[in-house]
Biopython code that builds the backbone (N, CA, C, O; Angstrom):
import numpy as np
from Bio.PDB.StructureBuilder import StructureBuilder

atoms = [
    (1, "UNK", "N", (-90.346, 75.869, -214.035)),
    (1, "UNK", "CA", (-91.242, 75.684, -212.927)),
    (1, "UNK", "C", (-90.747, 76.537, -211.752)),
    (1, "UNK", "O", (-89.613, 77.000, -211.877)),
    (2, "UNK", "N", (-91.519, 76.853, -210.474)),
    (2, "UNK", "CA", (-91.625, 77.233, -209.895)),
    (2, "UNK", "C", (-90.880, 76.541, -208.102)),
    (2, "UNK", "O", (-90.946, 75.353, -207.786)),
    (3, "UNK", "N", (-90.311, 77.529, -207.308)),
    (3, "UNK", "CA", (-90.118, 76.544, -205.984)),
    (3, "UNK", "C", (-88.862, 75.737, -206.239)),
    (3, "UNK", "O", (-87.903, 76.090, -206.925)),
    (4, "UNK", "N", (-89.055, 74.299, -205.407)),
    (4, "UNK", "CA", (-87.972, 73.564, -205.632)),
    (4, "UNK", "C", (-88.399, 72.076, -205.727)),
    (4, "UNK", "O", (-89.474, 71.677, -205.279)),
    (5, "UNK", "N", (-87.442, 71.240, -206.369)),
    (5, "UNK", "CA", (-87.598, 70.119, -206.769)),
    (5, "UNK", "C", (-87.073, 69.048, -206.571)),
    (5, "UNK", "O", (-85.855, 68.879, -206.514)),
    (6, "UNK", "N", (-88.070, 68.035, -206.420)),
    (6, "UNK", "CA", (-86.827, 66.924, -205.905)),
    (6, "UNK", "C", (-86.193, 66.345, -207.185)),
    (6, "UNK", "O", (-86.961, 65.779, -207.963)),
    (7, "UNK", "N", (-84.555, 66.433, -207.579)),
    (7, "UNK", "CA", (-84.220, 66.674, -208.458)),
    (7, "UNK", "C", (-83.894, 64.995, -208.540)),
    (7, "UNK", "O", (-83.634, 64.739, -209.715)),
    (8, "UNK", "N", (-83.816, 63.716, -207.660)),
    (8, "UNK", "CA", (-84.080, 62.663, -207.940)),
    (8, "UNK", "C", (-85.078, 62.328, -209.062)),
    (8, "UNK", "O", (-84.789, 61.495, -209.922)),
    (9, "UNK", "N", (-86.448, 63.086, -209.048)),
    (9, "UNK", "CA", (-87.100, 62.470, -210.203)),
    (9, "UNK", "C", (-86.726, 62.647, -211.542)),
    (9, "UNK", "O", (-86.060, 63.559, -212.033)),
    (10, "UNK", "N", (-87.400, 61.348, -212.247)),
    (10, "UNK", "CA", (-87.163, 61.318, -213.757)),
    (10, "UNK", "C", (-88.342, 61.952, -214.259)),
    (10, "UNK", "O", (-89.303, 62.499, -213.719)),
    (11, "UNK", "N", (-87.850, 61.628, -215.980)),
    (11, "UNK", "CA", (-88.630, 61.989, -216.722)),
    (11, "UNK", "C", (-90.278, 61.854, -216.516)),
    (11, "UNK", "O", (-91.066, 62.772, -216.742)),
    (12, "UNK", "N", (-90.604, 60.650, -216.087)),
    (12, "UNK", "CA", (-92.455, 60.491, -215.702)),
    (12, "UNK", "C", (-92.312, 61.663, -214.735)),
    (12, "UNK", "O", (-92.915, 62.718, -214.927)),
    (13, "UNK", "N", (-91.467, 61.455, -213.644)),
    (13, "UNK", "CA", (-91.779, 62.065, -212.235)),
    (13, "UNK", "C", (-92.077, 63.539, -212.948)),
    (13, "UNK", "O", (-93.226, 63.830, -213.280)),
    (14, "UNK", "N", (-90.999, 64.418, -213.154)),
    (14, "UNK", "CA", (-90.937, 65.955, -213.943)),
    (14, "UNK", "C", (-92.019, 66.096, -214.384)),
    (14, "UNK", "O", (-92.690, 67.027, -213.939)),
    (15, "UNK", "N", (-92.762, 64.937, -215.758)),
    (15, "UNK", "CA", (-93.840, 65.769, -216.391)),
    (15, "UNK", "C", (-94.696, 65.412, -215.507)),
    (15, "UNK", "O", (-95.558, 66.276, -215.671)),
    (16, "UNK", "N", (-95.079, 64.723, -214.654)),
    (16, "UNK", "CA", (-95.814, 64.551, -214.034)),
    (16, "UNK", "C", (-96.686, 65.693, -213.274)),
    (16, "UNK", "O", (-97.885, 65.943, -213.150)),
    (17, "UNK", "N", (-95.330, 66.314, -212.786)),
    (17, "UNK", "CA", (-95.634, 67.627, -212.321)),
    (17, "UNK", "C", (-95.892, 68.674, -213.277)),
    (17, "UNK", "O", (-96.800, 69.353, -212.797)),
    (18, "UNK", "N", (-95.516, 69.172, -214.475)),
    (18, "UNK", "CA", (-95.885, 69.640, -215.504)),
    (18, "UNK", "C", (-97.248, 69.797, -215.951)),
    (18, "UNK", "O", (-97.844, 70.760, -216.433)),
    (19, "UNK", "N", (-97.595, 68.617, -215.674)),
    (19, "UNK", "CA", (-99.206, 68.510, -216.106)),
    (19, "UNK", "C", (-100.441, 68.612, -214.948)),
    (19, "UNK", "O", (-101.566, 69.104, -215.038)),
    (20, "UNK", "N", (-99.788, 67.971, -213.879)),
    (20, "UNK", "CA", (-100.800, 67.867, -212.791)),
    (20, "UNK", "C", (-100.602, 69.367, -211.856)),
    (20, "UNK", "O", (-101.486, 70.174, -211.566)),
    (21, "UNK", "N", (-99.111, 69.420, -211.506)),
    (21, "UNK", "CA", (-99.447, 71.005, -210.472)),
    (21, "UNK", "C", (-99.357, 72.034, -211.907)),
    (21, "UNK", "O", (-99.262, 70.816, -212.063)),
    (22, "UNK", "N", (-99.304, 72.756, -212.825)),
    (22, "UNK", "CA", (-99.295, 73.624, -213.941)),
    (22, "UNK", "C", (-100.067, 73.379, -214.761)),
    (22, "UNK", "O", (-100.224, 74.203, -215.662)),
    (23, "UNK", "N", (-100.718, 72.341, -214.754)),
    (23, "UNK", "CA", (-101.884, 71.986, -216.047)),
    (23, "UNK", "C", (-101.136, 72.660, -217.246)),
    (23, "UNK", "O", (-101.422, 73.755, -217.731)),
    (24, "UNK", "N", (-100.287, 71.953, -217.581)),
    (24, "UNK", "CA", (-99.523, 72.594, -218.893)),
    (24, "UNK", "C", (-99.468, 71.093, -219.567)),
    (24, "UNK", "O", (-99.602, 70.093, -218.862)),
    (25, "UNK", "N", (-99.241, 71.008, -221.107)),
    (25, "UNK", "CA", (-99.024, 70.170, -221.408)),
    (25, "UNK", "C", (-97.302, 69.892, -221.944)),
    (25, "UNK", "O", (-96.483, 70.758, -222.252)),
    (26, "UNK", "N", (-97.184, 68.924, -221.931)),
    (26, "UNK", "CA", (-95.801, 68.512, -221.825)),
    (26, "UNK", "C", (-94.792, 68.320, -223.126)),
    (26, "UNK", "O", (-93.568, 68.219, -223.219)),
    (27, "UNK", "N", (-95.840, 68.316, -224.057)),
    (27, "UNK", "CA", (-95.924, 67.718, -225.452)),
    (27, "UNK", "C", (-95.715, 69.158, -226.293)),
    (27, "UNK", "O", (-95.491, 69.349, -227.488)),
    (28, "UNK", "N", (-95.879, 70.076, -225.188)),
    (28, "UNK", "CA", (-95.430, 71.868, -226.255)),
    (28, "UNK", "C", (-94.028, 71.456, -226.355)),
    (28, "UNK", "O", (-93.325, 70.555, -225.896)),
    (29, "UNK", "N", (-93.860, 72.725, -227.333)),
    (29, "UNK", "CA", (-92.246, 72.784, -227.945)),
    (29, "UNK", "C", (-91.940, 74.063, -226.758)),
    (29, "UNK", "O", (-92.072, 75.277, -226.610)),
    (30, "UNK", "N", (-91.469, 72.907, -226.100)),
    (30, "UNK", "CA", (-91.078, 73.740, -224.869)),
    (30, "UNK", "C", (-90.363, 73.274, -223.981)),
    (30, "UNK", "O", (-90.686, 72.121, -223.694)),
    (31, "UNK", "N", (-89.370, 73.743, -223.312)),
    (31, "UNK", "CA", (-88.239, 73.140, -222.484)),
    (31, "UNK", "C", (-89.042, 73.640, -220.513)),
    (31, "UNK", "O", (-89.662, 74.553, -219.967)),
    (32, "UNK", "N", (-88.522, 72.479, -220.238)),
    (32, "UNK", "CA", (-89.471, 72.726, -218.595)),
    (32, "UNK", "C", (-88.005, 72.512, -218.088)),
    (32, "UNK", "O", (-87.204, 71.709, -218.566)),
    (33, "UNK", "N", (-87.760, 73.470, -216.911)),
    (33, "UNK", "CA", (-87.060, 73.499, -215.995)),
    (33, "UNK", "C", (-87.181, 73.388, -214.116)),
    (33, "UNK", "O", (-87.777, 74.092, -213.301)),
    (34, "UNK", "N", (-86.693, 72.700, -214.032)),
    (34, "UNK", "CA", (-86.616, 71.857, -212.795)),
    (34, "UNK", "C", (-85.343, 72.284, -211.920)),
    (34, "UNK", "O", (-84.186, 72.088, -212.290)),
    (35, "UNK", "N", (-85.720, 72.918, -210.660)),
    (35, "UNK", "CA", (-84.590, 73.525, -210.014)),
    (35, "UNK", "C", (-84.404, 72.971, -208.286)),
    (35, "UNK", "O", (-85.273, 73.276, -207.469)),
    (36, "UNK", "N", (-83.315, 72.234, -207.921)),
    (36, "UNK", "CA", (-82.754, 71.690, -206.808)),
    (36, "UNK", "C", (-83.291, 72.817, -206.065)),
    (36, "UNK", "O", (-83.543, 73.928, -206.532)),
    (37, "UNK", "N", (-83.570, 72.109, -203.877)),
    (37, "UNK", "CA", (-83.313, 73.476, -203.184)),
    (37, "UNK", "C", (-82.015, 74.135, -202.759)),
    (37, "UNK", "O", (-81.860, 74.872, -201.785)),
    (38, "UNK", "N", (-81.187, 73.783, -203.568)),
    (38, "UNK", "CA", (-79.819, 74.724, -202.845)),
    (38, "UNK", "C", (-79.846, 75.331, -204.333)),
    (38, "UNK", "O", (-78.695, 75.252, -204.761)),
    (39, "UNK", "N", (-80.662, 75.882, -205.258)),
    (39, "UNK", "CA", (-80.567, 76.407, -206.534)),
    (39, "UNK", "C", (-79.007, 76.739, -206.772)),
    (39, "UNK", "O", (-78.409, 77.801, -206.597)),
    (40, "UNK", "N", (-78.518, 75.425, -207.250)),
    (40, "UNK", "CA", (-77.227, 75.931, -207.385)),
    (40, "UNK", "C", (-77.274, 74.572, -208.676)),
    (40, "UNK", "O", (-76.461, 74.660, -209.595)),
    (41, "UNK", "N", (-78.428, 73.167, -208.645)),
    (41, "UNK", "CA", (-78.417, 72.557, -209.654)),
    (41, "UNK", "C", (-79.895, 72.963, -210.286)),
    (41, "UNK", "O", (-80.696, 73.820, -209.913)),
    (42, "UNK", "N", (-79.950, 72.021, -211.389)),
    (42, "UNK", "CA", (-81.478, 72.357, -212.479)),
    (42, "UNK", "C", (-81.664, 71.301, -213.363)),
    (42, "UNK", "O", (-80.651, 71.016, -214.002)),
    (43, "UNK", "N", (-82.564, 70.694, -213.572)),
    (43, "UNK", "CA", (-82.749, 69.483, -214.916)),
    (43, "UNK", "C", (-83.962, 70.203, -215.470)),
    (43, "UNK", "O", (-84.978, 70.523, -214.852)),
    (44, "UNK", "N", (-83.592, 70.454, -217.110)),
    (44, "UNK", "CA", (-84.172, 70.667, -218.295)),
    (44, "UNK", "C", (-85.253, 69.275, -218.733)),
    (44, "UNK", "O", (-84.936, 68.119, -218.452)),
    (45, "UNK", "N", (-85.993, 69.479, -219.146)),
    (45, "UNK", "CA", (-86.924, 68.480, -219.640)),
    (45, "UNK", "C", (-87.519, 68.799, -221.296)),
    (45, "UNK", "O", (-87.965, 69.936, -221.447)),
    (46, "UNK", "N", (-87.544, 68.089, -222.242)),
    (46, "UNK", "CA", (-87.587, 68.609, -223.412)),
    (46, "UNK", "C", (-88.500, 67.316, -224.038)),
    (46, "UNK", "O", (-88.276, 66.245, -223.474)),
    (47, "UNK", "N", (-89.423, 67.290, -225.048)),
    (47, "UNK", "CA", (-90.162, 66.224, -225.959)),
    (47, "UNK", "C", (-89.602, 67.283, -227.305)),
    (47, "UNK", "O", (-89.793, 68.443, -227.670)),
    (48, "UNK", "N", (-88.857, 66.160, -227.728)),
    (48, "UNK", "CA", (-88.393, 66.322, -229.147)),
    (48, "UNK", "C", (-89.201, 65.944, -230.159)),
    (48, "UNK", "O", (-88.748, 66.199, -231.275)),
    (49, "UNK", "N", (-89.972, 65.558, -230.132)),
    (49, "UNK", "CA", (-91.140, 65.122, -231.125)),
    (49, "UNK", "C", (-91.128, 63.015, -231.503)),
    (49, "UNK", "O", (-91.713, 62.362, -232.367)),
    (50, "UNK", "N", (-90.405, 62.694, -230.646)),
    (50, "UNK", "CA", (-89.839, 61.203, -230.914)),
    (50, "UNK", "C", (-89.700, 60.621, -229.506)),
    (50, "UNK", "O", (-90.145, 59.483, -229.360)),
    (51, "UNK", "N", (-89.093, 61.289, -228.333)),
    (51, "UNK", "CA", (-88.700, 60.892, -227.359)),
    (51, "UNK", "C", (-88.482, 62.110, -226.589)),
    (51, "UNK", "O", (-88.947, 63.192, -226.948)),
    (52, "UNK", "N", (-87.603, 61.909, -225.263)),
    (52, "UNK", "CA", (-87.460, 62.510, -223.991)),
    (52, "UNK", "C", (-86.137, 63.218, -224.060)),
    (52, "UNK", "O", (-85.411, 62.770, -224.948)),
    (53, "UNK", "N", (-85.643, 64.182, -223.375)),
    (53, "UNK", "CA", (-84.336, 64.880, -223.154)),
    (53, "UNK", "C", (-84.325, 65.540, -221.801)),
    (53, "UNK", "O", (-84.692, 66.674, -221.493)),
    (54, "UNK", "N", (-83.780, 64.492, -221.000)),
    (54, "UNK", "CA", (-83.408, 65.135, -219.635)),
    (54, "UNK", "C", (-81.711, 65.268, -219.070)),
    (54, "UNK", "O", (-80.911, 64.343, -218.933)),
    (55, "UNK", "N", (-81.526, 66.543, -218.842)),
    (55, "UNK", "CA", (-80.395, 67.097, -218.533)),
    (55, "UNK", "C", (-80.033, 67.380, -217.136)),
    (55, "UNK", "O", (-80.901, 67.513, -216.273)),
    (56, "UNK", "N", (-78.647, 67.485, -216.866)),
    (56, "UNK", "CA", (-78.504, 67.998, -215.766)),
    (56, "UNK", "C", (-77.848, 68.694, -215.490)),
    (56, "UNK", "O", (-76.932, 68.323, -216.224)),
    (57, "UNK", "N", (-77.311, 69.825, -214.797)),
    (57, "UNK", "CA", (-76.679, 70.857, -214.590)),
    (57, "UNK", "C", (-76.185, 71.091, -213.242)),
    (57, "UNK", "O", (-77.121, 71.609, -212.632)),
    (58, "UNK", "N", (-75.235, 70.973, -212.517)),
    (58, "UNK", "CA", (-74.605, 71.226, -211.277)),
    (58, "UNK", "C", (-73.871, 72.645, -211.382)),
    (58, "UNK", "O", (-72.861, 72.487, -212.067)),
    (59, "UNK", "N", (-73.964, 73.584, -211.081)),
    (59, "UNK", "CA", (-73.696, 75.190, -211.133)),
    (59, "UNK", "C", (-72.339, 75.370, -209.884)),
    (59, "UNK", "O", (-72.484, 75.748, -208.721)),
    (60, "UNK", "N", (-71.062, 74.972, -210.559)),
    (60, "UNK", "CA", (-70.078, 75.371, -209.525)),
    (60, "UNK", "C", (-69.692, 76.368, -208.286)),
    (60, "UNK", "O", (-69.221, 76.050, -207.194)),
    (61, "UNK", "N", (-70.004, 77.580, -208.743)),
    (61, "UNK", "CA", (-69.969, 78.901, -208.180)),
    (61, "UNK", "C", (-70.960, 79.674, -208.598)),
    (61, "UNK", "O", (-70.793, 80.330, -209.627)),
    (62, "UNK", "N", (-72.369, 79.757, -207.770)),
    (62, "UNK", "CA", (-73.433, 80.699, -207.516)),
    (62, "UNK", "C", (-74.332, 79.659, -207.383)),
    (62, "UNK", "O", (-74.140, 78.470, -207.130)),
    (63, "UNK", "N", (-75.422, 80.333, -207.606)),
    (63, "UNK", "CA", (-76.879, 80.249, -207.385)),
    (63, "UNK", "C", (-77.703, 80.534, -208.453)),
    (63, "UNK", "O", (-77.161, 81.466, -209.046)),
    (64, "UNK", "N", (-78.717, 80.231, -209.010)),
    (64, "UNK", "CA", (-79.600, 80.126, -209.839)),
    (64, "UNK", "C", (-80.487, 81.488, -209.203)),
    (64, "UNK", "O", (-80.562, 81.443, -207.975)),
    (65, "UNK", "N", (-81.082, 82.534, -209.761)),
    (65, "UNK", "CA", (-82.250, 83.466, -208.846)),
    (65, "UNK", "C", (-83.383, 82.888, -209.603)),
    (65, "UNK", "O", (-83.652, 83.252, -210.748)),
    (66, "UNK", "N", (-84.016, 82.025, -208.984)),
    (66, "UNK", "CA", (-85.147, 80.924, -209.234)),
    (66, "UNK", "C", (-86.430, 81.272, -208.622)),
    (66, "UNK", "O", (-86.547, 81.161, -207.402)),
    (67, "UNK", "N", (-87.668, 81.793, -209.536)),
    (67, "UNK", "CA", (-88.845, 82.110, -209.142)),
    (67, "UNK", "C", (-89.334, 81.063, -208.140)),
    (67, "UNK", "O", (-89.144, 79.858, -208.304)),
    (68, "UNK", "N", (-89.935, 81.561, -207.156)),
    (68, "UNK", "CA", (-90.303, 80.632, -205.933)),
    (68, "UNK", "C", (-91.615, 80.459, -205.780)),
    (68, "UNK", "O", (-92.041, 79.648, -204.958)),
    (69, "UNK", "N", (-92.864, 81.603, -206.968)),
    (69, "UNK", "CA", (-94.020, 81.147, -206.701)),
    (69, "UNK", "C", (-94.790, 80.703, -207.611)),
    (69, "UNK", "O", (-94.452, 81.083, -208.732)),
    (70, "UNK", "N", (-95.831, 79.948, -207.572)),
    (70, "UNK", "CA", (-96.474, 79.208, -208.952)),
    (70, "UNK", "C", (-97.116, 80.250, -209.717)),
    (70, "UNK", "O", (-96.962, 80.073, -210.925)),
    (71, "UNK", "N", (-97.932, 81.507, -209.352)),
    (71, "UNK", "CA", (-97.647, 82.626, -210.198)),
    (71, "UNK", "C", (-96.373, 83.204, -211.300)),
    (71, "UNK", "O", (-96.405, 83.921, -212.300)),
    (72, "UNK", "N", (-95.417, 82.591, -210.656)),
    (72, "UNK", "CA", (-94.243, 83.537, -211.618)),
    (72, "UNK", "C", (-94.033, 82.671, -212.439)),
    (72, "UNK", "O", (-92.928, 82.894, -212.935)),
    (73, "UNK", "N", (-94.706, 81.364, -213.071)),
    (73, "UNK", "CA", (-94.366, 80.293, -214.191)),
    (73, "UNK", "C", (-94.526, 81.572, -215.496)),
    (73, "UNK", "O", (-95.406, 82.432, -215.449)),
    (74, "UNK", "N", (-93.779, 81.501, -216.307)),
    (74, "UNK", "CA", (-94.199, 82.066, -217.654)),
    (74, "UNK", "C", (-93.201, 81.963, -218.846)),
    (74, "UNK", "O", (-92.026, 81.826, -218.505)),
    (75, "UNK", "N", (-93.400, 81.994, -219.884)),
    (75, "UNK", "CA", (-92.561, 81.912, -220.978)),
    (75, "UNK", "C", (-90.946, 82.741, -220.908)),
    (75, "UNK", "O", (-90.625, 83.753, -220.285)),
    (76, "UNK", "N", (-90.436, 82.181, -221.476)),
    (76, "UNK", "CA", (-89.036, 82.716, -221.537)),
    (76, "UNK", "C", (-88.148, 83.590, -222.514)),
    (76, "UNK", "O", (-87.851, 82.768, -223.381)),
    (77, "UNK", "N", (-87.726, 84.445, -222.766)),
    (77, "UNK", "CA", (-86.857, 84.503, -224.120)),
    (77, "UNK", "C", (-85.602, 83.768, -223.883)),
    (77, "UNK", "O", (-85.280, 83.231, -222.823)),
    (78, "UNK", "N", (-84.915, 83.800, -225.000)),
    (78, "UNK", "CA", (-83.612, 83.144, -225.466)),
    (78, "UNK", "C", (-83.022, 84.564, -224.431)),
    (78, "UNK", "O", (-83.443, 84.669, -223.280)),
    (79, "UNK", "N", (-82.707, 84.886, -224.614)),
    (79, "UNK", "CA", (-82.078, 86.150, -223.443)),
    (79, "UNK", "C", (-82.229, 85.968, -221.869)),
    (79, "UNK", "O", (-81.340, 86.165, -221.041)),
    (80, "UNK", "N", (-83.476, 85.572, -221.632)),
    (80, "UNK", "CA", (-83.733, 85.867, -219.999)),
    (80, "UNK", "C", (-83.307, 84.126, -219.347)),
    (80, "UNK", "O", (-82.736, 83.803, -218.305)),
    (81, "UNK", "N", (-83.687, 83.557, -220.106)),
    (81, "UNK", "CA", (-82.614, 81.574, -220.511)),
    (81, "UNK", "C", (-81.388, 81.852, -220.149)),
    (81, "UNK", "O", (-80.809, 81.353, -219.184)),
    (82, "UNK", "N", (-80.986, 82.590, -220.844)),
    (82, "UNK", "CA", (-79.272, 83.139, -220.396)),
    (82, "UNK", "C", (-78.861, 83.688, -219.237)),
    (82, "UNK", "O", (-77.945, 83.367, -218.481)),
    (83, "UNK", "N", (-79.830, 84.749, -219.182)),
    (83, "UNK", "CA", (-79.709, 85.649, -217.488)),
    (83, "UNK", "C", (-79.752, 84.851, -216.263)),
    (83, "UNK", "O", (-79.171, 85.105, -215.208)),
    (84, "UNK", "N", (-80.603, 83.730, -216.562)),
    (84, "UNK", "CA", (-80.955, 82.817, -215.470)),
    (84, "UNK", "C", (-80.093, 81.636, -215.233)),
    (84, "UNK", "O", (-80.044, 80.996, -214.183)),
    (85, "UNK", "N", (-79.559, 81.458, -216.093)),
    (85, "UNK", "CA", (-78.152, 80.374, -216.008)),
    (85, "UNK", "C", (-77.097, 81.066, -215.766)),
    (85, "UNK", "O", (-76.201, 80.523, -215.118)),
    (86, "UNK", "N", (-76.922, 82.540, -216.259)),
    (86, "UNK", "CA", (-75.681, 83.371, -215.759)),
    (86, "UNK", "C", (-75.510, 83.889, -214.240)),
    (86, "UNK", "O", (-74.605, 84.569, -213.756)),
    (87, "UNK", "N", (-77.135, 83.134, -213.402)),
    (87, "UNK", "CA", (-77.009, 84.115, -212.076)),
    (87, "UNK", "C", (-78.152, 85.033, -211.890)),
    (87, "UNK", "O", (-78.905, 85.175, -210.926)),
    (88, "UNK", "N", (-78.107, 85.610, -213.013)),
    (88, "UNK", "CA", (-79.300, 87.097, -212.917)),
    (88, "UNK", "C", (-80.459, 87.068, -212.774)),
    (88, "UNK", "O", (-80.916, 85.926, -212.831)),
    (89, "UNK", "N", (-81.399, 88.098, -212.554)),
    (89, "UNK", "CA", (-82.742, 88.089, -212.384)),
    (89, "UNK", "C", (-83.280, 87.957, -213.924)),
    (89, "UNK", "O", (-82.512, 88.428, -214.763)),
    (90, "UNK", "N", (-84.450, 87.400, -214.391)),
    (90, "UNK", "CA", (-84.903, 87.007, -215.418)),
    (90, "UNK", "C", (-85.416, 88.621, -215.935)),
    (90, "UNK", "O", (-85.603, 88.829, -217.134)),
    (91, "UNK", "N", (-85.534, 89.269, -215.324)),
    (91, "UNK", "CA", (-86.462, 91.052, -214.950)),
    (91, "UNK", "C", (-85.158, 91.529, -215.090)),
    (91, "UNK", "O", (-84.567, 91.316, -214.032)),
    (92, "UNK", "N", (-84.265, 92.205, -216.104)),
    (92, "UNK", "CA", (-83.244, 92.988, -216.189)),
    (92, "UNK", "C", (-83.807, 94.275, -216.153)),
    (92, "UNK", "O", (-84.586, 94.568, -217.060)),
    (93, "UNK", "N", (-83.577, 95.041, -215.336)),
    (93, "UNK", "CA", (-83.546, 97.013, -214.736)),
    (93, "UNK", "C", (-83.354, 97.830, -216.101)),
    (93, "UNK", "O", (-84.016, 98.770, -216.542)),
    (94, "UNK", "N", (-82.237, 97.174, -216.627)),
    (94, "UNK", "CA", (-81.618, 98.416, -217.970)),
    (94, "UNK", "C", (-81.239, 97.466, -218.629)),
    (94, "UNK", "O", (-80.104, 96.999, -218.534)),
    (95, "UNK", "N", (-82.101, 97.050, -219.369)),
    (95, "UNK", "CA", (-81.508, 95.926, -220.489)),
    (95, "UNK", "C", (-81.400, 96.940, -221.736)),
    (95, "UNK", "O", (-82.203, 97.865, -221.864)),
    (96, "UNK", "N", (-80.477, 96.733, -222.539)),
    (96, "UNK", "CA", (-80.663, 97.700, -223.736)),
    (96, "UNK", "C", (-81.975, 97.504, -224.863)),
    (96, "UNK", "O", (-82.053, 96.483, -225.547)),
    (97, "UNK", "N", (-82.586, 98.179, -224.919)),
    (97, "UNK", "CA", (-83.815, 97.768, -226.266)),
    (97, "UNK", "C", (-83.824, 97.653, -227.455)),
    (97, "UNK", "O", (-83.739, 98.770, -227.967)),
    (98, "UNK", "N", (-83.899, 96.677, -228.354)),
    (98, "UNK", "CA", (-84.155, 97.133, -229.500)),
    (98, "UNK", "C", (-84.505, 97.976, -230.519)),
    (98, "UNK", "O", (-85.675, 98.251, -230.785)),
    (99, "UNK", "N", (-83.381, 98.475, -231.207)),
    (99, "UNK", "CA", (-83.498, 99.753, -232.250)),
    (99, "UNK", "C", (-84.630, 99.129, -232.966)),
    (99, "UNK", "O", (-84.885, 97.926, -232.916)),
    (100, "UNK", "N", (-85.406, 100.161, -233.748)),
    (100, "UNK", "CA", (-86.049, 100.677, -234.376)),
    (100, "UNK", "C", (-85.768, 101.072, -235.992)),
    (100, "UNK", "O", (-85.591, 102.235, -236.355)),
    (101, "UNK", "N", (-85.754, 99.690, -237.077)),
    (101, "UNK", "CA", (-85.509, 100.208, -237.949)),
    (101, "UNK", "C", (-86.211, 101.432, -238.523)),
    (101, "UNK", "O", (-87.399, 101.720, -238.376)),
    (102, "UNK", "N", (-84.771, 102.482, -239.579)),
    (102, "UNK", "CA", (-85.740, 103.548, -240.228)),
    (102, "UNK", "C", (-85.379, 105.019, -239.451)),
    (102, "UNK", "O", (-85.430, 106.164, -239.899)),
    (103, "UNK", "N", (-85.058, 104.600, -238.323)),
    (103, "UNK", "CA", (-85.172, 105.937, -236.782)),
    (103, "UNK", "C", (-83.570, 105.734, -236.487)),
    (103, "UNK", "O", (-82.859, 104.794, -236.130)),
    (104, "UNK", "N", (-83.341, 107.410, -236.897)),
    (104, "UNK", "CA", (-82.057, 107.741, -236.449)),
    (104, "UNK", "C", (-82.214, 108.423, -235.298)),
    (104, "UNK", "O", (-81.229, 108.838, -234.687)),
]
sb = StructureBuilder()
sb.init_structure("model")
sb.init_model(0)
sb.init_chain("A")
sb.init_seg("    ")
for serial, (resi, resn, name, xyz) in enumerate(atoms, 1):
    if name == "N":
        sb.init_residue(resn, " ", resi, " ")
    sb.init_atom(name, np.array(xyz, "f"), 0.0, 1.0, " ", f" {name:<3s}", serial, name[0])
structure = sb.get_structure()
């Protein structure tokens, strides 16, 4: 998600917002992220197909670079997941690309 969050809420509270400000549904196989305003914490939100998975994360040294507008909601890779917990911009400049099998 987008902005900042009051990271007091639970699980209702989170999807709550999930569904009502993002009209997304909650029930995708999909992890929703929830980010404090001193982006330095974040709670994960997850439907495992049975129940709920809410996490929490307190970030010792840095800052999260956390999209701030409801435009910039969008899917993630397993890579840019990483960039964004490591600090980095989700938009890497010179990321290396994937070879091309076949092409020397």
């Amino acid at each position: 998600m987008t902005g900042f969050c009051d990271l007091r809420k639970g699980i209702d509270g989170l999807a709550g917002i999930v569904q009502q400000d993002y009209q997304m549904d909650v029930y995708d196989d999909a992890i929703f992220l929830f980010c404090g305003r001193r982006s330095d914490r974040f709670k994960p939100l997850y439907w495992d197909g049975d129940g709920w998975l809410l996490c929490y994360k307190r970030i010792e040294n840095g800052r999260l670079r956390w999209p701030r507008k409801k435009d910039e909601v969008r899917q993630l890779t397993h890579q840019q997941i990483r960039w964004l917990l490591d600090g980095l911009s989700i938009d890497q400049k010179r990321a290396i690309k994937p070879g091309v099998n076949g092409q020397f």
